[in-house]
N, CA and C atoms as a LAMMPS dump frame, in Angstrom:
ITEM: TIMESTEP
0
ITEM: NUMBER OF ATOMS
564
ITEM: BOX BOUNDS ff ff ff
-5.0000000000000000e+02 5.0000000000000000e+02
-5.0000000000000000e+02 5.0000000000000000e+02
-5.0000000000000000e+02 5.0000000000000000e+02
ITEM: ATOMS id mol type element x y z
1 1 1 N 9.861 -2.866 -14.126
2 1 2 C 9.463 -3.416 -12.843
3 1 3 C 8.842 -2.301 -11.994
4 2 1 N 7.658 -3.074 -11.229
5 2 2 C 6.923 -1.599 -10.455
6 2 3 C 7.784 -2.708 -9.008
7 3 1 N 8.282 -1.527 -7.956
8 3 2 C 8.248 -2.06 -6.453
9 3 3 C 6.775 -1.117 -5.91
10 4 1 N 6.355 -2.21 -4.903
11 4 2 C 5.244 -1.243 -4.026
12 4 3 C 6.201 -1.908 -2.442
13 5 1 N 5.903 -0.374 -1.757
14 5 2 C 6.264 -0.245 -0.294
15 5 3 C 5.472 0.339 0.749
16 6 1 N 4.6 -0.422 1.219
17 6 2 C 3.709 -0.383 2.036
18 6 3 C 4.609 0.538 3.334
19 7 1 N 4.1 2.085 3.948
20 7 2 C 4.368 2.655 4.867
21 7 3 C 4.515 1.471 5.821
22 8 1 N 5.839 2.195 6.715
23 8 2 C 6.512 1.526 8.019
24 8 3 C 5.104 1.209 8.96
25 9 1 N 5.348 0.901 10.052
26 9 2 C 4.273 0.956 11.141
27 9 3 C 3.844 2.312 11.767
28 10 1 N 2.442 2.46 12.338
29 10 2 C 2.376 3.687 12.866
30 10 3 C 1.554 3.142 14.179
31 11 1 N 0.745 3.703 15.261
32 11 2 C 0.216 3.546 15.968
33 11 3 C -0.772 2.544 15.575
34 12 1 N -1.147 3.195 14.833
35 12 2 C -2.799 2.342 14.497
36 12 3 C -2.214 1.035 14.196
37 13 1 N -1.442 1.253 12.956
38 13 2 C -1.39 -0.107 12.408
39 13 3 C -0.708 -1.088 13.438
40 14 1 N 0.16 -0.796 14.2
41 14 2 C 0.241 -1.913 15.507
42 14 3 C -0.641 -2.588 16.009
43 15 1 N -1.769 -1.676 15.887
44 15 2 C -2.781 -1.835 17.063
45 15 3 C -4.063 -2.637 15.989
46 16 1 N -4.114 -2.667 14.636
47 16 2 C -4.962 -3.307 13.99
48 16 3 C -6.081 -1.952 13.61
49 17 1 N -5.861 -1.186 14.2
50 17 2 C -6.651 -0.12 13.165
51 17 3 C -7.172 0.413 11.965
52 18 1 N -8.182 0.663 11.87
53 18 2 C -7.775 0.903 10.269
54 18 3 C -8.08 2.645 10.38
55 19 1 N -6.563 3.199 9.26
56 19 2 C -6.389 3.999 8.941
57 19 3 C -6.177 4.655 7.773
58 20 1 N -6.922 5.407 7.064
59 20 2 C -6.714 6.103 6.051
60 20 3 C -6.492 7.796 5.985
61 21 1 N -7.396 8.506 6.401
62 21 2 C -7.471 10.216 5.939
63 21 3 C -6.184 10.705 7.359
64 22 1 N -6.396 9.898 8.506
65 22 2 C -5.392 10.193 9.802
66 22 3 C -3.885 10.638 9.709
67 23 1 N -4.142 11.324 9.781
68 23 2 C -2.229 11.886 9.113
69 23 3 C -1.273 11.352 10.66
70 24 1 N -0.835 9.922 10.671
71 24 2 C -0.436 9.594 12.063
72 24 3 C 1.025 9.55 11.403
73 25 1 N 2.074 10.04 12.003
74 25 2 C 3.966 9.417 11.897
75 25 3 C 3.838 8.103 12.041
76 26 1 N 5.034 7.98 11.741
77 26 2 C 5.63 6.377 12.265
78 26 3 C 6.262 6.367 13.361
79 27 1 N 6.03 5.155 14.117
80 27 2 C 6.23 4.718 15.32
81 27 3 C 7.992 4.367 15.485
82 28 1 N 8.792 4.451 16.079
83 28 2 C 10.548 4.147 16.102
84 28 3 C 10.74 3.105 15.323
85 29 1 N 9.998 1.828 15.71
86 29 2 C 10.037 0.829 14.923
87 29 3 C 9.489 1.126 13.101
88 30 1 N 8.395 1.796 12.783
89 30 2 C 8.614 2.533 11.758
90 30 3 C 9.373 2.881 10.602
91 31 1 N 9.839 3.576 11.634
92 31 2 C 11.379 4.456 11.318
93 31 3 C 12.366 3.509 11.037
94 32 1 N 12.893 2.574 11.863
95 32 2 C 13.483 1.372 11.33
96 32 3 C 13.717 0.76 10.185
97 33 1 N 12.102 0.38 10.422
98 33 2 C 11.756 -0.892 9.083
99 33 3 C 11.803 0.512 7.651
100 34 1 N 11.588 1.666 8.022
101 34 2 C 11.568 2.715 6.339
102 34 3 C 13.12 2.428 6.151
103 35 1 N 14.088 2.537 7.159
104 35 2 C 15.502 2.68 6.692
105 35 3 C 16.022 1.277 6.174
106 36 1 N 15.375 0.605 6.547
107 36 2 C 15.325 -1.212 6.537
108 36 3 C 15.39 -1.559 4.767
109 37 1 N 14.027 -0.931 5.077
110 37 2 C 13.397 -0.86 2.956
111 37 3 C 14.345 -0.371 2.144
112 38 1 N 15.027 1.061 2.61
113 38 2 C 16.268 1.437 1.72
114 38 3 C 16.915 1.031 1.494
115 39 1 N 17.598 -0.036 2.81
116 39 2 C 18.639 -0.912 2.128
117 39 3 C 18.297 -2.188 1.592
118 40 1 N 17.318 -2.698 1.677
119 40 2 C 16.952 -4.055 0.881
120 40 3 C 16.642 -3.359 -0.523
121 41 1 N 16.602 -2.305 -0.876
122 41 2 C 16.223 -2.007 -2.2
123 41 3 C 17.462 -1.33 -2.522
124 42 1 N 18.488 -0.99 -1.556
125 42 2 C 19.561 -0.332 -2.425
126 42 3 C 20.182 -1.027 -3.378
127 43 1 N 20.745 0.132 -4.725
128 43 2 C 21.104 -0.327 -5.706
129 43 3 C 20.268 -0.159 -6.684
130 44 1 N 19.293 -0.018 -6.85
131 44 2 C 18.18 -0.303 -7.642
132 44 3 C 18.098 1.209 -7.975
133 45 1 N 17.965 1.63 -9.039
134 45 2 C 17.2 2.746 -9.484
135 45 3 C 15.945 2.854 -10.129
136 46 1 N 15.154 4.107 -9.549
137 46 2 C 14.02 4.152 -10.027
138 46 3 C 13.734 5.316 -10.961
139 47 1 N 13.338 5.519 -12.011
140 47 2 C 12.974 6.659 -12.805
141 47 3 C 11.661 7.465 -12.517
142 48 1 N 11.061 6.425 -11.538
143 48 2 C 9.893 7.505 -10.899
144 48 3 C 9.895 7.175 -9.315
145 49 1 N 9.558 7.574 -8.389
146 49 2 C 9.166 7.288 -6.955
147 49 3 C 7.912 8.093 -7.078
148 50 1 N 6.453 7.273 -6.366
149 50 2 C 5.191 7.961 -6.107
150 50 3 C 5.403 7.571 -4.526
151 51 1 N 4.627 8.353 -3.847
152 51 2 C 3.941 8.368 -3.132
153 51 3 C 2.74 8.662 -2.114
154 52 1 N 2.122 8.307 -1.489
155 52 2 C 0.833 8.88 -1.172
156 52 3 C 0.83 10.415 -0.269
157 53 1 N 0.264 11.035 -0.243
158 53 2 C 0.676 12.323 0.152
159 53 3 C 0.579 12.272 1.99
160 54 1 N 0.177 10.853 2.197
161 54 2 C -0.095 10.955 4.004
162 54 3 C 1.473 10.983 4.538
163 55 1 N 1.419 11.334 5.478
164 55 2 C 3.322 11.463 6.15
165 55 3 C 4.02 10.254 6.626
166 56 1 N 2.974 9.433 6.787
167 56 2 C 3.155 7.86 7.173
168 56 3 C 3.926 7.549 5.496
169 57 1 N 3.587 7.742 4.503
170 57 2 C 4.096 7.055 3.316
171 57 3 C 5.248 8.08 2.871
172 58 1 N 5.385 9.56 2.988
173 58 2 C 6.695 10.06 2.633
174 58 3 C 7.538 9.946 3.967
175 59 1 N 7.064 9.472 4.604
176 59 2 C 8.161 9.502 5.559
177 59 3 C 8.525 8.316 5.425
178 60 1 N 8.457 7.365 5.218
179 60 2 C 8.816 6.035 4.881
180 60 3 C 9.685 5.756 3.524
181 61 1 N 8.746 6.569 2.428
182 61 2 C 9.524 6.717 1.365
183 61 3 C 11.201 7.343 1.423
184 62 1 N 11.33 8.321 2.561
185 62 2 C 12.314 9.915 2.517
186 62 3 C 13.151 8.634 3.453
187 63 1 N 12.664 8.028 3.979
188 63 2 C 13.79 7.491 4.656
189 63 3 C 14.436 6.428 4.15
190 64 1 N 13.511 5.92 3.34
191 64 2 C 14.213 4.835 2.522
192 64 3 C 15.07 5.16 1.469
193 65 1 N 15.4 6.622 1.578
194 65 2 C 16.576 7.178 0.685
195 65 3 C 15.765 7.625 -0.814
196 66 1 N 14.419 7.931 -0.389
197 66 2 C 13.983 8.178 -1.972
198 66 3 C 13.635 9.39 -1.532
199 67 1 N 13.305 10.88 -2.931
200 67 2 C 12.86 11.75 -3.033
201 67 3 C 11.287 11.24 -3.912
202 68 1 N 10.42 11.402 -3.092
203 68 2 C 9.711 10.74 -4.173
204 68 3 C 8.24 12.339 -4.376
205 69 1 N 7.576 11.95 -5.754
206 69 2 C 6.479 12.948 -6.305
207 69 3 C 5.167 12.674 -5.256
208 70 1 N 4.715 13.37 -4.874
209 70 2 C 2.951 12.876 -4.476
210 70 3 C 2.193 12.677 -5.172
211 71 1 N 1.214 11.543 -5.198
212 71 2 C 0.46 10.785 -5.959
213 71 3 C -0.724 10.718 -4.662
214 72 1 N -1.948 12.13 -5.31
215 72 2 C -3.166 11.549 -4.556
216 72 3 C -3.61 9.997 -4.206
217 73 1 N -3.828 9.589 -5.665
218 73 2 C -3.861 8.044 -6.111
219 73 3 C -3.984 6.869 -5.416
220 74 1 N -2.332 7.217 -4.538
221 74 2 C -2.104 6.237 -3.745
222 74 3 C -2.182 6.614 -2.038
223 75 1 N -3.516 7.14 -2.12
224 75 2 C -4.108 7.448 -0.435
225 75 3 C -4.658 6.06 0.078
226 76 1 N -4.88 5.671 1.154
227 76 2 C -5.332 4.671 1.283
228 76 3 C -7.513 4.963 1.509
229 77 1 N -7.584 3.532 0.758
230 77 2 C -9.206 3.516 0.979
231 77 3 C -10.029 4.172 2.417
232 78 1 N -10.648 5.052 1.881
233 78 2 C -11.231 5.821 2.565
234 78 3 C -12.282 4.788 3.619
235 79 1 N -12.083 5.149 4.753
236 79 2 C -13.004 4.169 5.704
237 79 3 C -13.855 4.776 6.507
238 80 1 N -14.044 5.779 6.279
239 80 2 C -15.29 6.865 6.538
240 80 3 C -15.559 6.627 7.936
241 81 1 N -16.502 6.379 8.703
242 81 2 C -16.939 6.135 10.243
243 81 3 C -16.376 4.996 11.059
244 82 1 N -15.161 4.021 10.14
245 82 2 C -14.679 3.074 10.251
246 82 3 C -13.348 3.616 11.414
247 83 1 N -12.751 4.551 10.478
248 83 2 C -11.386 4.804 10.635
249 83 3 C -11.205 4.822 12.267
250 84 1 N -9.838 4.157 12.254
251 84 2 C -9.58 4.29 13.52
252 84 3 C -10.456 3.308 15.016
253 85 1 N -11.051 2.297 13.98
254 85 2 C -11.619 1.212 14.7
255 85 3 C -10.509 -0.451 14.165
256 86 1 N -10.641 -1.2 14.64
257 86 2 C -10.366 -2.106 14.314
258 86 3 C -11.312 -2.93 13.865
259 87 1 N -11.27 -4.486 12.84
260 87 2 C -12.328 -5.216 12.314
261 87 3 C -13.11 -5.594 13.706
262 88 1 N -12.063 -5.92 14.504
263 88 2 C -13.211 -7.175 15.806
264 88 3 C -14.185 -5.627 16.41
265 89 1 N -13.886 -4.47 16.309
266 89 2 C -14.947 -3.424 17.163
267 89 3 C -16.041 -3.25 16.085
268 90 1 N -15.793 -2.958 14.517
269 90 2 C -16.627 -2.915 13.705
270 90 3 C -17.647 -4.571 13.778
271 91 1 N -16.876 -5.537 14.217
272 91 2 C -18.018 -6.491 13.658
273 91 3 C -18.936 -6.726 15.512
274 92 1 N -18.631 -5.944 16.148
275 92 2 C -19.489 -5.876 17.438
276 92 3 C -20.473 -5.347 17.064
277 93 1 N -21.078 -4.846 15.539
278 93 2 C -22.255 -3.645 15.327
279 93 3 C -22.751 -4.348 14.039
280 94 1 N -21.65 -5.068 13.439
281 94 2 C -22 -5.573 11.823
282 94 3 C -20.963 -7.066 12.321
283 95 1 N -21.597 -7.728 12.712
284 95 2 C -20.919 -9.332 12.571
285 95 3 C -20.904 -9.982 11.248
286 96 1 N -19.609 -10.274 11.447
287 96 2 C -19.09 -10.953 9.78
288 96 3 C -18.687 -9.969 8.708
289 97 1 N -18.548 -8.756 9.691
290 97 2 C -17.786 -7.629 8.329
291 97 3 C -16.992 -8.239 7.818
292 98 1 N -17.345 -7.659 6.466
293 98 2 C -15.83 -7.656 5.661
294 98 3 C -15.645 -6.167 4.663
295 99 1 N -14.41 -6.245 4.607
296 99 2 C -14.364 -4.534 3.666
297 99 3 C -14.116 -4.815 2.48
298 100 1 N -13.893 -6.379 1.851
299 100 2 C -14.145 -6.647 0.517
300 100 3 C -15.731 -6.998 0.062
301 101 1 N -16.316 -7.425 1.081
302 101 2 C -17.646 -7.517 0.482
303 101 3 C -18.369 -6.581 0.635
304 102 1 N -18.249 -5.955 2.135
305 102 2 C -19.707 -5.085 2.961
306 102 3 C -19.108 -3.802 2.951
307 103 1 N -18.131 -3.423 2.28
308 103 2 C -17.253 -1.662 2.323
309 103 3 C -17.926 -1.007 2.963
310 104 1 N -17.724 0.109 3.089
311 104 2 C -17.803 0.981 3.913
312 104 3 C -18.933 1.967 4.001
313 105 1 N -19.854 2.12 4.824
314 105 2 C -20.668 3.192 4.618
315 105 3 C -19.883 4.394 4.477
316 106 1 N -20.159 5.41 3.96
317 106 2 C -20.302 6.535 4.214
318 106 3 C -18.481 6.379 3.703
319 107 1 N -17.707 5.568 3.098
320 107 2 C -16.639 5.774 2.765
321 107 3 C -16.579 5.374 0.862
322 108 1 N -15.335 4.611 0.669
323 108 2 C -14.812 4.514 -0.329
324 108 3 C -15.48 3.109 -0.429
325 109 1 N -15.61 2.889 -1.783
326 109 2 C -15.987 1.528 -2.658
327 109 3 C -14.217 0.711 -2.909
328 110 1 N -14.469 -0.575 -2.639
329 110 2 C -13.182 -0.771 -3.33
330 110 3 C -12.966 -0.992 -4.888
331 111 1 N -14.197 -0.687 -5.584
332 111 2 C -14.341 -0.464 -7.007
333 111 3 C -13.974 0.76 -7.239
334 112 1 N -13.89 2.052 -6.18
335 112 2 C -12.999 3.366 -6.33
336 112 3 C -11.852 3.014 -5.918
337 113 1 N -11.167 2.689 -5.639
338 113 2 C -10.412 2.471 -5.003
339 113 3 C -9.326 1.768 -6.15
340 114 1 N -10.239 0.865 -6.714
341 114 2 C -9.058 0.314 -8.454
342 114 3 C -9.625 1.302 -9.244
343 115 1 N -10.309 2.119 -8.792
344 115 2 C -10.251 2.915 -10.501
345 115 3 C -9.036 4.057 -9.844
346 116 1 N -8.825 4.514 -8.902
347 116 2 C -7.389 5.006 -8.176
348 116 3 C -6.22 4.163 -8.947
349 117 1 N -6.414 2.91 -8.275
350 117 2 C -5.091 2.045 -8.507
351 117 3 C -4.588 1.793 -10.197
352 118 1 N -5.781 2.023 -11.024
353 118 2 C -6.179 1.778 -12.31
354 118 3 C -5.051 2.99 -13.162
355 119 1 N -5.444 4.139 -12.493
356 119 2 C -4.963 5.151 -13.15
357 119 3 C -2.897 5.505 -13.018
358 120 1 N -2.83 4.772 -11.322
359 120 2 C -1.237 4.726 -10.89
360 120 3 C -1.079 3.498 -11.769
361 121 1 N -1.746 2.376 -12.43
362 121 2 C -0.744 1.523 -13.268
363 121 3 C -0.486 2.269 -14.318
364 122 1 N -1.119 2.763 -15.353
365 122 2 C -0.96 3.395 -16.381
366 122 3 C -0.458 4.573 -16.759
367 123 1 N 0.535 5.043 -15.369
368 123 2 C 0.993 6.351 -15.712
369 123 3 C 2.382 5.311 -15.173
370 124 1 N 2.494 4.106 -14.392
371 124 2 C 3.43 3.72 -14.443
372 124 3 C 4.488 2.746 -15.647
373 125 1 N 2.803 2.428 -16.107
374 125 2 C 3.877 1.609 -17.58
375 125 3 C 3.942 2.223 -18.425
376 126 1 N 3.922 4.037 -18.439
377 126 2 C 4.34 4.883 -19.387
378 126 3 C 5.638 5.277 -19.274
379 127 1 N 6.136 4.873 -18.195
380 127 2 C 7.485 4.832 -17.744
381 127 3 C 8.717 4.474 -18.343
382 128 1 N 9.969 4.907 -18.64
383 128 2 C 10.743 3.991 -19.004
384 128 3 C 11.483 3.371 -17.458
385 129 1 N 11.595 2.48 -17.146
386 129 2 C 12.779 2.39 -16.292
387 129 3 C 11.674 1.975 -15.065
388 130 1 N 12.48 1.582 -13.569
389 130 2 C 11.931 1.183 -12.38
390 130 3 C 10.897 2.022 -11.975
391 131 1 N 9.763 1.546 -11.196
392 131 2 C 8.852 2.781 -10.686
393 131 3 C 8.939 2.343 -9.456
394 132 1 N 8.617 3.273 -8.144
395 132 2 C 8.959 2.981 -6.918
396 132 3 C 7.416 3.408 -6.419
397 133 1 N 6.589 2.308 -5.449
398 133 2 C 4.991 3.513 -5.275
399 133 3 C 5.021 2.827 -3.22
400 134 1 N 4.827 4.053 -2.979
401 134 2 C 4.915 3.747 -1.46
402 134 3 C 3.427 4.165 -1.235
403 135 1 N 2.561 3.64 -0.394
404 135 2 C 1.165 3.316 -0.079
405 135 3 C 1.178 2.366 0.996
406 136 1 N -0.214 2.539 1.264
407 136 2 C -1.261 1.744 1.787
408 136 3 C -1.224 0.51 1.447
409 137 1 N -1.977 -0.295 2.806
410 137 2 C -2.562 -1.469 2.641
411 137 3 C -3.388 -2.242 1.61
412 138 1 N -4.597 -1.523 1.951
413 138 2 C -5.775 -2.217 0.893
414 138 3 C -5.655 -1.102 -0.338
415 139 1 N -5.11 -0.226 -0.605
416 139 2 C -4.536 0.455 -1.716
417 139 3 C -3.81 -0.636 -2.635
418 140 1 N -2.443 -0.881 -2.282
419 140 2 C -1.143 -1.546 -2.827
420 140 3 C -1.828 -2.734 -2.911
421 141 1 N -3.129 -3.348 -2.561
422 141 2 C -3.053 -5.021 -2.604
423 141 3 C -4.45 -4.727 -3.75
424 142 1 N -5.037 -4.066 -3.581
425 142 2 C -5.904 -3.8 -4.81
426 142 3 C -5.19 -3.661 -5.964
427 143 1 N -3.824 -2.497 -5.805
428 143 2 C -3.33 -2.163 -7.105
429 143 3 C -2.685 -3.7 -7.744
430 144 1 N -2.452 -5.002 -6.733
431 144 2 C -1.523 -6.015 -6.865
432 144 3 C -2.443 -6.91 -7.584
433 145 1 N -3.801 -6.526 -7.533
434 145 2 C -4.852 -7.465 -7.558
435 145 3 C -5.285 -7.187 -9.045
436 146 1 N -5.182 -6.034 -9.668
437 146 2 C -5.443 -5.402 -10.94
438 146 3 C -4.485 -5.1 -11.706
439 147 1 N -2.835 -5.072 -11.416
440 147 2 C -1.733 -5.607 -12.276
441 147 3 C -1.756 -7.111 -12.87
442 148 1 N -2.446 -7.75 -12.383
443 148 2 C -2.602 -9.231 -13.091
444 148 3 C -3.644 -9.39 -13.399
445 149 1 N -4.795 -8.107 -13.892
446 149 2 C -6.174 -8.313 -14.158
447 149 3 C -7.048 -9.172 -13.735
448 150 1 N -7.136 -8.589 -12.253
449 150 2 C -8.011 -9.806 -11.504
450 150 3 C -9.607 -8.098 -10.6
451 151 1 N -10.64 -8.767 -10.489
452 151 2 C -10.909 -7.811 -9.818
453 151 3 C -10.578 -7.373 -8.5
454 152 1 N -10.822 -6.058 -8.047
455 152 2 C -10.045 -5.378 -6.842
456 152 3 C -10.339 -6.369 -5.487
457 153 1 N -11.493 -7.047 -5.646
458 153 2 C -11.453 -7.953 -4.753
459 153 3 C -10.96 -8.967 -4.015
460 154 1 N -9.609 -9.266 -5.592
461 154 2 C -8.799 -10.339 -5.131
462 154 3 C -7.863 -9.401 -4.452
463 155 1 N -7.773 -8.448 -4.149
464 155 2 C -6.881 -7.859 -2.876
465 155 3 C -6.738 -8.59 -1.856
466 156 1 N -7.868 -9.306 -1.431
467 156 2 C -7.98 -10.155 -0.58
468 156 3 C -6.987 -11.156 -0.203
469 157 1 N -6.86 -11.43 -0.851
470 157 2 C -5.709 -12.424 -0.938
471 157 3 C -4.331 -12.389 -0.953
472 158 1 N -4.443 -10.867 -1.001
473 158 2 C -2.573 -10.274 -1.214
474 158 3 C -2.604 -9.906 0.444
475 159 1 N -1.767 -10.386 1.626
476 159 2 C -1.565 -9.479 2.753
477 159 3 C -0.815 -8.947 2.619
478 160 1 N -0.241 -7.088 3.174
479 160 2 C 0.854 -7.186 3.056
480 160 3 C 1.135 -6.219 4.304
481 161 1 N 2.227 -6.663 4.848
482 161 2 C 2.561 -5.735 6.37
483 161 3 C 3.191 -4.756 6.001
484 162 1 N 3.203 -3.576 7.242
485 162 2 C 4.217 -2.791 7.507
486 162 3 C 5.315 -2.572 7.08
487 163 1 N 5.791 -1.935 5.938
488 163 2 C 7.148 -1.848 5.365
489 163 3 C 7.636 -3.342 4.938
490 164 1 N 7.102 -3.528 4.496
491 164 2 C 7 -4.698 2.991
492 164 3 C 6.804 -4.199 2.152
493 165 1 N 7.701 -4.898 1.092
494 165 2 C 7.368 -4.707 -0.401
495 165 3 C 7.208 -5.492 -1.212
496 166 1 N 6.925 -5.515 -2.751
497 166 2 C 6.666 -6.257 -3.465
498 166 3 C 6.863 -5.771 -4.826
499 167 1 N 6.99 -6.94 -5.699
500 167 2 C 7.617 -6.633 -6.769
501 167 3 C 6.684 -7.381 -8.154
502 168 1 N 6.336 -6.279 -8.906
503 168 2 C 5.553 -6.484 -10.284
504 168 3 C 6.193 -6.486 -11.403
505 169 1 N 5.869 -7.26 -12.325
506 169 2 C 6.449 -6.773 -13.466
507 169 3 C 6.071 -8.13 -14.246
508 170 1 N 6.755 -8.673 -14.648
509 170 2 C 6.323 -9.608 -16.414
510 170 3 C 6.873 -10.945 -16.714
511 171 1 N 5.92 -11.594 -16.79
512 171 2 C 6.439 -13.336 -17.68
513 171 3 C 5.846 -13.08 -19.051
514 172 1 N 7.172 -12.838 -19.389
515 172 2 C 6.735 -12.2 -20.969
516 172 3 C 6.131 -10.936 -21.2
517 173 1 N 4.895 -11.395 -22.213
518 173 2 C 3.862 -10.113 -22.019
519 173 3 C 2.969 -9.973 -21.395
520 174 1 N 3.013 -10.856 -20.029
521 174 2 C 1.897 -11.323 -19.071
522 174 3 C 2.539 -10.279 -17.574
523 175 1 N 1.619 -9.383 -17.238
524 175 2 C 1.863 -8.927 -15.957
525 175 3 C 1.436 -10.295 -14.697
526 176 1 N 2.689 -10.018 -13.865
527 176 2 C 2.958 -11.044 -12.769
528 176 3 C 3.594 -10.2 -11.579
529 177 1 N 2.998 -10.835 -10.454
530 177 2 C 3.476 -10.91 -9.764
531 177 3 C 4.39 -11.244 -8.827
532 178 1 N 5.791 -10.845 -8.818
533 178 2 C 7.066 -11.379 -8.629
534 178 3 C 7.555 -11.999 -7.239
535 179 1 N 7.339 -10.759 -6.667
536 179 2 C 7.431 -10.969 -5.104
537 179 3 C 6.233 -10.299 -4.091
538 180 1 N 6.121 -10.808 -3.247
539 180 2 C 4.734 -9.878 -2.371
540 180 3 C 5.339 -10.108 -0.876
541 181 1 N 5.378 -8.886 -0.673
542 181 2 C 4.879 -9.154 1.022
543 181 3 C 6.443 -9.534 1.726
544 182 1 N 7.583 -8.716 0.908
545 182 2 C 8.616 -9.066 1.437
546 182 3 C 9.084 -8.069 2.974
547 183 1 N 9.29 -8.829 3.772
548 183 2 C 9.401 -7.753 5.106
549 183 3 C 10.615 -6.981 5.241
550 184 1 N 11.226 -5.658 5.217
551 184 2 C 12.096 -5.001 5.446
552 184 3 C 12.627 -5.401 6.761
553 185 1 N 11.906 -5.759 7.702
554 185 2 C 13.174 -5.751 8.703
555 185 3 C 12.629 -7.67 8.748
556 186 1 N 14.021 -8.054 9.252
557 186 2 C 13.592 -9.477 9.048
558 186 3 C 13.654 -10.563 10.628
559 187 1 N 13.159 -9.661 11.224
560 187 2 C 12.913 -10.22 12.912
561 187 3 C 11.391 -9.969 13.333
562 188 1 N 10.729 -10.395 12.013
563 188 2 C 8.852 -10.312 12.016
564 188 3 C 8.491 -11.723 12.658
């Protein structure tokens, strides 16, 4: 079984921002929902913990009681001149953005972005035992979107908030998707 744990809240993400390269903490509430995640997952052991090297995701991870490895991998999609805008300010310049169709100038493809996610599945089902991957947004829903061999596009369709997680793994020999988008603290 892979869990993915989308970093707690931070400024931006309250605010609808989009953030990737921004090395922002988590907000109290944050902090919360990371300790939140530890215990909805306590019990569980993992034989690997990744996480993305931004402080928003080990700090989320560290609080959720994991020691976990850094995994470039799982940085979130680069949003180049984007970052730190929200969709409704970007589509005041480009009406009808979208970052699955119209990505990003001057940033990341979300076709880079699964060949990222591409490489964290396959070092995870070399695994024996639980894998734990704390990330990003449109990271973790791409990677959710290409565990069931769909293209990165159907990310789209996966939301997943603030210190939520979700759970991968198998009907049979069929990768599935188990759970998505479960909220750590449960007063959302």
């Amino acid at each position: 079984m892979i869990v993915l744990a989308r970093h707690g809240e931070t400024e931006w993400s309250a605010s609808g921002k989009h953030t990737s390269t921004t090395d922002l903490p988590l907000t109290g509430r944050g902090q919360a929902a990371a300790r939140a995640l530890g215990q909805r997952l306590a019990g569980r052991t993992f034989a690997l913990v990744l996480a993305s090297p931004l402080q928003r995701a080990v700090e989320t991870a560290r609080l959720a009681g994991f020691d976990p490895e850094i995994e470039p991998d799982l940085t979130e999609l680069a949003y180049g001149p984007y970052e730190g805008r929200t969709t409704a300010e970007i589509r005041e310049e480009r009406p009808g953005w979208d970052i699955w169709d119209d990505g990003v100038a001057e940033g990341e493809t979300v076709d880079e972005v699964a060949e990222r996610a591409d490489r964290v599945i396959a070092r995870a089902r070399r695994v024996r035992g639980d894998v734990a991957l704390v990330g990003h947004a449109h990271l973790l829903r791409v990677l959710g979107a290409r565990w069931i061999g769909l293209p990165p596009t159907a990310g789209r369709h996966l939301t997943l908030e603030p210190a939520s997680w979700c759970l991968l793994g198998w009907e049979r020999e069929t990768p599935a998707i188990l759970a998505w988008n479960v909220p750590a603290l449960t007063d959302h």
